[in-house]
C-alpha positions as a LaTeX table, in Angstrom:
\begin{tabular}{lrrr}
\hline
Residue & $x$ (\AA) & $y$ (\AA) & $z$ (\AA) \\
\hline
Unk1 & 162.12 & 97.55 & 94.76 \\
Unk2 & 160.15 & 100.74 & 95.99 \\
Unk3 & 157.04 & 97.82 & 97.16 \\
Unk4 & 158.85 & 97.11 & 100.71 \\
Unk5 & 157.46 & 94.01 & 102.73 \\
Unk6 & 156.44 & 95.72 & 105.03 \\
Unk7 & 153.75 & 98.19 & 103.27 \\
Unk8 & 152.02 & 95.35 & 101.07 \\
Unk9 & 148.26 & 95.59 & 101.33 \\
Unk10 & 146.10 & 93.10 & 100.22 \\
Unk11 & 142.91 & 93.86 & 97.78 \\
Unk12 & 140.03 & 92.11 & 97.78 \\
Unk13 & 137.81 & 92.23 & 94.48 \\
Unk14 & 134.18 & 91.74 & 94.95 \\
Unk15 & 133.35 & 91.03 & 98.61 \\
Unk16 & 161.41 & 69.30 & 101.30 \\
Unk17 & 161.92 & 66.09 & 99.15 \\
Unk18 & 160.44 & 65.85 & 96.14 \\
Unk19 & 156.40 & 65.61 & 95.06 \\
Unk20 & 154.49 & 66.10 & 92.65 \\
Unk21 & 154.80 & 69.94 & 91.30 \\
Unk22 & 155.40 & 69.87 & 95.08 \\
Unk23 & 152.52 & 70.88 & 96.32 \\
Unk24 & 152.16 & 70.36 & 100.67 \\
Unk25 & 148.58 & 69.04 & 100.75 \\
Unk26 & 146.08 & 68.20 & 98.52 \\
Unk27 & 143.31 & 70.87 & 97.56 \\
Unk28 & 141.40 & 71.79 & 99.94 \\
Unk29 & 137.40 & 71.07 & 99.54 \\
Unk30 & 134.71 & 73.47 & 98.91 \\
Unk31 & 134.22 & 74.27 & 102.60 \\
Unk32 & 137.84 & 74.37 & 103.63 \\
Unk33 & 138.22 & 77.17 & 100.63 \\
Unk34 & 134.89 & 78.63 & 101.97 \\
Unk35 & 136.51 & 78.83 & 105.81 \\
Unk36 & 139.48 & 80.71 & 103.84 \\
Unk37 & 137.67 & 82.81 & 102.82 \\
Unk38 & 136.94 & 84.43 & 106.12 \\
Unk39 & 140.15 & 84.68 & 107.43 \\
Unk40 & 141.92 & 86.07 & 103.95 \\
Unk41 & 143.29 & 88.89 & 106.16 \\
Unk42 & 144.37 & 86.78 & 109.25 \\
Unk43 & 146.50 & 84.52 & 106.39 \\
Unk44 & 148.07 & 88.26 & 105.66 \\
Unk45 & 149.26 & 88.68 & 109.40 \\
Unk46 & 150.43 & 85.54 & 109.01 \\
Unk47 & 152.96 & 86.00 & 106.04 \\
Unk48 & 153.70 & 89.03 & 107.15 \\
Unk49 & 155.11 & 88.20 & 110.72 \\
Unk50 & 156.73 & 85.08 & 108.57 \\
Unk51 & 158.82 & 87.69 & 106.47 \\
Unk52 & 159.75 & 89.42 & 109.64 \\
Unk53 & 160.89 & 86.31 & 111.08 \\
Unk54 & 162.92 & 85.66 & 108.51 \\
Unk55 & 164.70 & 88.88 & 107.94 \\
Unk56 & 166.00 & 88.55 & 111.13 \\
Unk57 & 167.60 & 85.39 & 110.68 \\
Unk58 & 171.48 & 85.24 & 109.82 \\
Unk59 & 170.62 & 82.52 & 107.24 \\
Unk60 & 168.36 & 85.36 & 105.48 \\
Unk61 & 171.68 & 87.32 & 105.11 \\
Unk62 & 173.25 & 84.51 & 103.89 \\
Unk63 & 170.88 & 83.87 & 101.36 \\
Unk64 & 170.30 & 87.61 & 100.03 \\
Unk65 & 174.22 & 87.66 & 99.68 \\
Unk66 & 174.46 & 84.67 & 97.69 \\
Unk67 & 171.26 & 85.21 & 95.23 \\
Unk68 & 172.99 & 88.95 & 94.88 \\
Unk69 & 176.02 & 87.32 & 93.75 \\
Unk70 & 174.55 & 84.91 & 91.59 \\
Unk71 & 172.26 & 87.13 & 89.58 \\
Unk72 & 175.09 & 89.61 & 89.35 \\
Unk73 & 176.75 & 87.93 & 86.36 \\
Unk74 & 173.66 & 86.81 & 84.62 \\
Unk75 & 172.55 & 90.58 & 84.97 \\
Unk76 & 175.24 & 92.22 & 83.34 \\
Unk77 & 174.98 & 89.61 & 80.20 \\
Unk78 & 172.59 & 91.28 & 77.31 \\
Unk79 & 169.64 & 89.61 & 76.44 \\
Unk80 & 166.97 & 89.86 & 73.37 \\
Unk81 & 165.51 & 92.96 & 74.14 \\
Unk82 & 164.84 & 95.96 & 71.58 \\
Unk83 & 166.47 & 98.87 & 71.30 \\
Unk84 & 163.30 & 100.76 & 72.98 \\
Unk85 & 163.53 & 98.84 & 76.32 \\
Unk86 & 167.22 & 99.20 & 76.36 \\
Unk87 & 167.30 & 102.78 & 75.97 \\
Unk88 & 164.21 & 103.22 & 78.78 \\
Unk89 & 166.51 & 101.08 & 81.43 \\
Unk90 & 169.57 & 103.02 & 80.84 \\
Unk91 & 170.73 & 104.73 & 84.17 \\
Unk92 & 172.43 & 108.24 & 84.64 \\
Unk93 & 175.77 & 107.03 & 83.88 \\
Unk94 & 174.50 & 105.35 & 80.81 \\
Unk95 & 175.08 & 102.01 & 81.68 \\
Unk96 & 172.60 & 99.46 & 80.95 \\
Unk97 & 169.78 & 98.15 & 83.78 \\
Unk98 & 168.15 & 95.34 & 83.54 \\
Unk99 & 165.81 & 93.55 & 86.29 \\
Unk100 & 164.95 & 89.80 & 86.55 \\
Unk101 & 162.09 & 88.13 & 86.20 \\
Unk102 & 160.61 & 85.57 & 88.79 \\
Unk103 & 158.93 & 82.25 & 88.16 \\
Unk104 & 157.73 & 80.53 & 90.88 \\
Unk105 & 156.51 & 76.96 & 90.51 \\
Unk106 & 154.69 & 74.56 & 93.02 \\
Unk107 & 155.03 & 76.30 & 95.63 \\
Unk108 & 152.28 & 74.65 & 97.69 \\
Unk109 & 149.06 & 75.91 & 99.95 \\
Unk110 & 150.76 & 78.22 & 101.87 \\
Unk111 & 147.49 & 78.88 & 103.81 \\
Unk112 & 147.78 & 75.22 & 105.75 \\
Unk113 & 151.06 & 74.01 & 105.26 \\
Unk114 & 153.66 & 76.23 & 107.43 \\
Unk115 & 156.28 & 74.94 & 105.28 \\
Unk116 & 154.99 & 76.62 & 102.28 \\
Unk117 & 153.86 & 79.70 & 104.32 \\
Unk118 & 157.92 & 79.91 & 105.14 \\
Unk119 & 159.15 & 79.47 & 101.65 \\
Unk120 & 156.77 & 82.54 & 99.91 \\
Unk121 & 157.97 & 84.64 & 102.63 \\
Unk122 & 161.34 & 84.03 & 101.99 \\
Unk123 & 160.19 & 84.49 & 98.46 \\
Unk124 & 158.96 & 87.60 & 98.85 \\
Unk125 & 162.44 & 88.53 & 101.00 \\
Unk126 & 164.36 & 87.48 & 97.52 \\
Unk127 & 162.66 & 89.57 & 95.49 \\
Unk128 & 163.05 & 92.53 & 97.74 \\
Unk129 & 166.62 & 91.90 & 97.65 \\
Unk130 & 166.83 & 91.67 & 94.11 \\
Unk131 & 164.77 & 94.70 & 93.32 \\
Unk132 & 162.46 & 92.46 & 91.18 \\
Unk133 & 158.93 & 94.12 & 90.92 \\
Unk134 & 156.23 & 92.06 & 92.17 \\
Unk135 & 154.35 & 92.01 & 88.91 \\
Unk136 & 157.53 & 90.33 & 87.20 \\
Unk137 & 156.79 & 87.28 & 89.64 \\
Unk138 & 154.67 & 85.08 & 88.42 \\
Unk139 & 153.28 & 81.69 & 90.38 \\
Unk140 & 151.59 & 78.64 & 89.42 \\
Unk141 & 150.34 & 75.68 & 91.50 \\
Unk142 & 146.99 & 73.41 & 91.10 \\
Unk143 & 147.07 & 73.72 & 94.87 \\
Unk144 & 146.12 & 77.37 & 95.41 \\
Unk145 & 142.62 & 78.35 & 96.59 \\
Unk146 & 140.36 & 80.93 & 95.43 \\
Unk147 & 141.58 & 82.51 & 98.64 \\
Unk148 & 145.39 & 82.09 & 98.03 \\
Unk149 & 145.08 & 83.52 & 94.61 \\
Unk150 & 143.60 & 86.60 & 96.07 \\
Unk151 & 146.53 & 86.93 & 98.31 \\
Unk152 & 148.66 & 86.96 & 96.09 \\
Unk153 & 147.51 & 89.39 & 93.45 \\
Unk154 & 146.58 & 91.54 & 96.30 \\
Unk155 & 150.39 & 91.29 & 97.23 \\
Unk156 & 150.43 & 92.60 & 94.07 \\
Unk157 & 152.57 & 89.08 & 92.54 \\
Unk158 & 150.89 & 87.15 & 89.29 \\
Unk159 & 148.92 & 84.19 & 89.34 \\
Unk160 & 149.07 & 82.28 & 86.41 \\
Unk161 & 145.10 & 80.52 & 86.09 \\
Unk162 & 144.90 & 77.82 & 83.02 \\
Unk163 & 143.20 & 79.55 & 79.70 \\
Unk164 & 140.91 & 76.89 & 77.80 \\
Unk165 & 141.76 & 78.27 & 75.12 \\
Unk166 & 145.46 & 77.91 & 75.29 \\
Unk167 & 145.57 & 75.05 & 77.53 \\
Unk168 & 148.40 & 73.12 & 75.49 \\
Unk169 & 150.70 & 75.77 & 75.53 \\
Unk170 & 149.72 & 76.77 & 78.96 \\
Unk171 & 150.49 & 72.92 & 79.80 \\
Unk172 & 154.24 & 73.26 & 78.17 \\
Unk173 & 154.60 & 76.54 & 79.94 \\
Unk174 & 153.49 & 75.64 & 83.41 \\
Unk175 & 152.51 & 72.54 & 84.35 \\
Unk176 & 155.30 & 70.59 & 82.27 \\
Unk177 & 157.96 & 73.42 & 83.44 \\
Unk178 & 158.91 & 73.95 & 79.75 \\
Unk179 & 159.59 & 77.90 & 80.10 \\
Unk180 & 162.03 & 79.63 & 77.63 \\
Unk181 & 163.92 & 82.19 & 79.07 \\
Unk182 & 165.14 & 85.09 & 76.68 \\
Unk183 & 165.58 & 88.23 & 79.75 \\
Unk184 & 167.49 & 86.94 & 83.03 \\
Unk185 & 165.44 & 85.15 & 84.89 \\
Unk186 & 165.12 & 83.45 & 88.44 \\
Unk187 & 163.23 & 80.15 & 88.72 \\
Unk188 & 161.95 & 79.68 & 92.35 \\
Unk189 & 161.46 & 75.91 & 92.89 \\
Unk190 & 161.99 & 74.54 & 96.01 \\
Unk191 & 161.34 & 70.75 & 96.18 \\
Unk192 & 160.17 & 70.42 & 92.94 \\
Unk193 & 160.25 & 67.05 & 91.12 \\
Unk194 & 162.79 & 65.93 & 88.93 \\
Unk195 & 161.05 & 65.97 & 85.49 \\
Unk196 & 159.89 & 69.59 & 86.28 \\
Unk197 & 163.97 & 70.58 & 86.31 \\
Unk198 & 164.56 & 68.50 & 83.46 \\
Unk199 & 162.23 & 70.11 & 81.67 \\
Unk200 & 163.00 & 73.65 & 82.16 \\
Unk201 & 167.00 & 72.89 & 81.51 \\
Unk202 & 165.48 & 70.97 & 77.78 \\
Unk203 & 163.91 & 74.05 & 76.99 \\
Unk204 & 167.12 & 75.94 & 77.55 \\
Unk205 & 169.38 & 73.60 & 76.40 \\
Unk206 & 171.88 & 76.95 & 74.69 \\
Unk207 & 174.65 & 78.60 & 75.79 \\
Unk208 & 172.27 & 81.90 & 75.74 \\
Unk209 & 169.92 & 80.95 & 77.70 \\
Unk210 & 171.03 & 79.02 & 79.79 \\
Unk211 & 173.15 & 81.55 & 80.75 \\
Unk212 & 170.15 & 83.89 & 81.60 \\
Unk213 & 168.52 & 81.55 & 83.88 \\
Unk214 & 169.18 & 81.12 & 87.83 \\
Unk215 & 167.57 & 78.60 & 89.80 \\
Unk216 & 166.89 & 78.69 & 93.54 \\
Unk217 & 165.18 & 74.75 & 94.47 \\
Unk218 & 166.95 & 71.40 & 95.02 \\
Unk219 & 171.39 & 70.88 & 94.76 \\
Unk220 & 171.51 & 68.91 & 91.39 \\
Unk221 & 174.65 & 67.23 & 92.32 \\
Unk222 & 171.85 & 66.14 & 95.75 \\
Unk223 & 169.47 & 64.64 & 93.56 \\
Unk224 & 172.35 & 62.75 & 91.16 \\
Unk225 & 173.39 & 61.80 & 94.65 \\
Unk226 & 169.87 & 59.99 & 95.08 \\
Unk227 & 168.89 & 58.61 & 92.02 \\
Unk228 & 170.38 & 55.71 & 90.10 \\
Unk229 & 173.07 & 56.56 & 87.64 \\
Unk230 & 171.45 & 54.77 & 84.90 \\
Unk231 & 167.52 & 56.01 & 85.88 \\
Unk232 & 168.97 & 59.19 & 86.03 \\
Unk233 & 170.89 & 59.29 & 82.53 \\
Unk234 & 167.71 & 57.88 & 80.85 \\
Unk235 & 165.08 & 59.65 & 82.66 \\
Unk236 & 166.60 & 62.75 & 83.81 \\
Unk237 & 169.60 & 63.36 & 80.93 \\
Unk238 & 169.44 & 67.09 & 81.76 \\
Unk239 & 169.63 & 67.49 & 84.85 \\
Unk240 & 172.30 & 64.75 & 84.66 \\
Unk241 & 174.20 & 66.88 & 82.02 \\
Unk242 & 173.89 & 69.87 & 84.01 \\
Unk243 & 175.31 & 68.63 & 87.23 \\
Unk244 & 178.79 & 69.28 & 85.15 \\
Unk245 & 177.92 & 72.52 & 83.90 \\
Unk246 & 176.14 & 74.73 & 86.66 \\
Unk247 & 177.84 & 76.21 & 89.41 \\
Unk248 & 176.01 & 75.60 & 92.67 \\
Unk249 & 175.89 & 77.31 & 95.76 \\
Unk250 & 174.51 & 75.43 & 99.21 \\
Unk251 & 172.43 & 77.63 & 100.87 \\
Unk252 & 172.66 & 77.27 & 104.91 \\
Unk253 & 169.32 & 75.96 & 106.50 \\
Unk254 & 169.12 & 75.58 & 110.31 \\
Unk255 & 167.69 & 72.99 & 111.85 \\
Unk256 & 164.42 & 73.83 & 112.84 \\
Unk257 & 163.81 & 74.71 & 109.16 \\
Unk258 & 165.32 & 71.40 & 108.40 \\
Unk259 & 161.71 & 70.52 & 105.87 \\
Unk260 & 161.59 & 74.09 & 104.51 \\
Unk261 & 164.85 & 74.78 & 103.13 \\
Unk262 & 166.89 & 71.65 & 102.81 \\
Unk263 & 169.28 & 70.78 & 100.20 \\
Unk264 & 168.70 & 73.72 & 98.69 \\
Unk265 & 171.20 & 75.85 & 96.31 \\
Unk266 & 171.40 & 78.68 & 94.20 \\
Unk267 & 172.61 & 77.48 & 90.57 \\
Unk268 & 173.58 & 79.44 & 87.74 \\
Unk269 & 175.41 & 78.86 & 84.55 \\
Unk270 & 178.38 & 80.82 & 84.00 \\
Unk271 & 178.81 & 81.32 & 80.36 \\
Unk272 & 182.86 & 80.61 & 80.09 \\
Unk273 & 181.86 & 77.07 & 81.24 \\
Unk274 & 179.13 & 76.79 & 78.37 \\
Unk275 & 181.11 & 78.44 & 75.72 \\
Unk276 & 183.92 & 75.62 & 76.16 \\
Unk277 & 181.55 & 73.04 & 75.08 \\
Unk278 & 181.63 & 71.42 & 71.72 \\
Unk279 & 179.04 & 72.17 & 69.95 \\
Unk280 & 177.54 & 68.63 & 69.28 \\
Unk281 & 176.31 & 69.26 & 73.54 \\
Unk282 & 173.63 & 71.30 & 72.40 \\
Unk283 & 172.54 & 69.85 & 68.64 \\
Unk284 & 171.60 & 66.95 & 70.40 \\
Unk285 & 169.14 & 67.51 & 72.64 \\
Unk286 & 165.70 & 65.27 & 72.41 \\
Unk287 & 162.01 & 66.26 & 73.93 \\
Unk288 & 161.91 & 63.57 & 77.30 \\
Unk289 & 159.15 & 61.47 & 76.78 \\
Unk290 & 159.66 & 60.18 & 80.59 \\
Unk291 & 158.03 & 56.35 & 79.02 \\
Unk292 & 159.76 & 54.37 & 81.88 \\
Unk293 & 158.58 & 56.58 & 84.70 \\
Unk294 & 155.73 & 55.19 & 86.53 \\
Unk295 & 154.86 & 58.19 & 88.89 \\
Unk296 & 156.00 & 60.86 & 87.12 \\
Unk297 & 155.73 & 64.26 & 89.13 \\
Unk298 & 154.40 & 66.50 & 86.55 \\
Unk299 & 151.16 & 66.77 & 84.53 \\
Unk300 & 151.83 & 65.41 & 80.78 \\
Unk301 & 150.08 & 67.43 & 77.80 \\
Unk302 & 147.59 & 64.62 & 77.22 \\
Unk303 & 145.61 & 65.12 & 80.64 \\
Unk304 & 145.52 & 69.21 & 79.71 \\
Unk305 & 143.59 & 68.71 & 76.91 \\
Unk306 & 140.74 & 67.90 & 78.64 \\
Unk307 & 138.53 & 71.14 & 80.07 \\
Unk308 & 137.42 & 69.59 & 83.30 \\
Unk309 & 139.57 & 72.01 & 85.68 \\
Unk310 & 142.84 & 71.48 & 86.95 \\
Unk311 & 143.27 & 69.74 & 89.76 \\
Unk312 & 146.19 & 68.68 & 91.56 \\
Unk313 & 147.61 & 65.20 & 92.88 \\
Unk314 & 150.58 & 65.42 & 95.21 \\
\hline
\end{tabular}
């Protein structure tokens, strides 16, 4: 990726266990965001000595090496793209080059929680690694400020902002998790809650896409591990379902990072494994409703309708 960390200026227009869309604090009031505003570049420094922190780290090695293996297969598997696009991305040799996309979900306000502060730099450390462009990685939490959205468009990354005009499908897309994936693409969710993973695995329940998608957020087998079999069948079928189908690969956290990266694994979905299955594993694969689940950790359709602005309860 020719954007290295270390060059990223910001532009300013005009003057650990699972929560809700995990966000690390609750939004921050009017004069909080006002405060932030002030010290937009100091929050810079800050990220930036974060990323050099962590590239120094063996467990960033680690990491890199493991996400590079991972994406490997799912990058070499064609995807829905035209003839155009394929022809524009083919290299010297005439092999075929396709990049990722990046979704990042709930990732938290990364301007006073150090937790999230850790986990976008160590974003922004995958993506380098994995020559994604920054405009291909696109974020969403109710959490970020005026201020933190700045950031990170300045950083040159997407910020996905609710459209009232669109807010239903924005609600499937983003705040239910329901994201289709038809290019390879790498889902960023570290301590997200379970309905958010069980939503994005409904809305690839195929063999194809599946295949295309790579997750880096909480072990599956962890959280089968942690939830009642029968809660988790009913609730949760996908994820349950999945646990037997992904490959997962523990990624080392030390201890002093012990709340940033914990049970944490890179999963894919090798295609041989999916292409086994009869095909009755994939005809049958209902919405979830989540009715039984009193604190659910996502926000439903209903409560997007309305077009008082989003807010977010963690």
């Amino acid at each position: 990726m020719s954007d290295s960390v270390e060059e990223w200026q910001v532009v300013r227009r005009g003057k650990g266990a699972s929560r809700k869309f995990k966000s690390h604090h609750q939004i921050p009031p009017a004069s909080a965001c006002l405060q932030e505003q002030l010290d937009v570049q100091k929050l810079v420094r800050r990220i930036r000595d974060t990323v050099s922190e962590l590239r120094v780290e063996e467990l960033w090695q680690q990491w890199k090496n493991q996400l590079l293996l991972a994406t490997s297969t799912s990058l070499s598997r064609p995807s829905e793209r035209s003839e155009t696009d394929t022809q524009q991305d083919k290299d010297t040799e005439g092999t075929v080059q396709q990049h990722l996309e990046c979704v990042c979900y709930g990732l938290g306000s990364f301007s006073s929680c150090v937790s999230a502060r850790y986990q976008l730099a160590m974003l922004l450390l995958l993506l380098d690694a994995g020559q994604i462009p920054l405009k291909n990685c696109s974020l969403y939490d109710p959490a970020f400020s005026s201020a933190e959205r700045d950031v990170l468009r300045g950083l040159g990354l997407t910020v996905l902002t609710e459209n009232e005009k669109n807010s239903i499908l924005f609600c499937d897309l983003v705040k239910e998790g329901k994201r289709l994936a038809t290019k390879p693409t790498l889902f960023y969710l570290m301590h997200c809650g379970k309905a958010l993973y069980n939503n994005l695995l409904w809305k690839n329940w195929s063999p194809r896409c599946l295949s295309l998608v790579t997750i880096i957020g909480n072990c599956f087998s962890g959280i089968r591990e942690r939830t009642i079999e029968r809660e988790l069948r009913r609730d949760y079928c996908y994820i349950s379902k999945a646990v037997d189908l992904c490959e997962e690969r523990l990624l080392p956290c030390p201890s002093r990072l012990i709340d940033v990266f914990s049970d944490t694994a890179v999963i894919t979905f090798p295609s041989d494994r999916l292409n086994k299955l009869p095909q009755s594993t994939w005809t049958d694969s209902p919405e979830p409703q989540y009715q039984h689940c009193l604190d659910l950790e996502i926000i439903l359709k209903q409560t997007c309708i309305s077009t008082s602005p989003v807010t977010g309860d963690r």
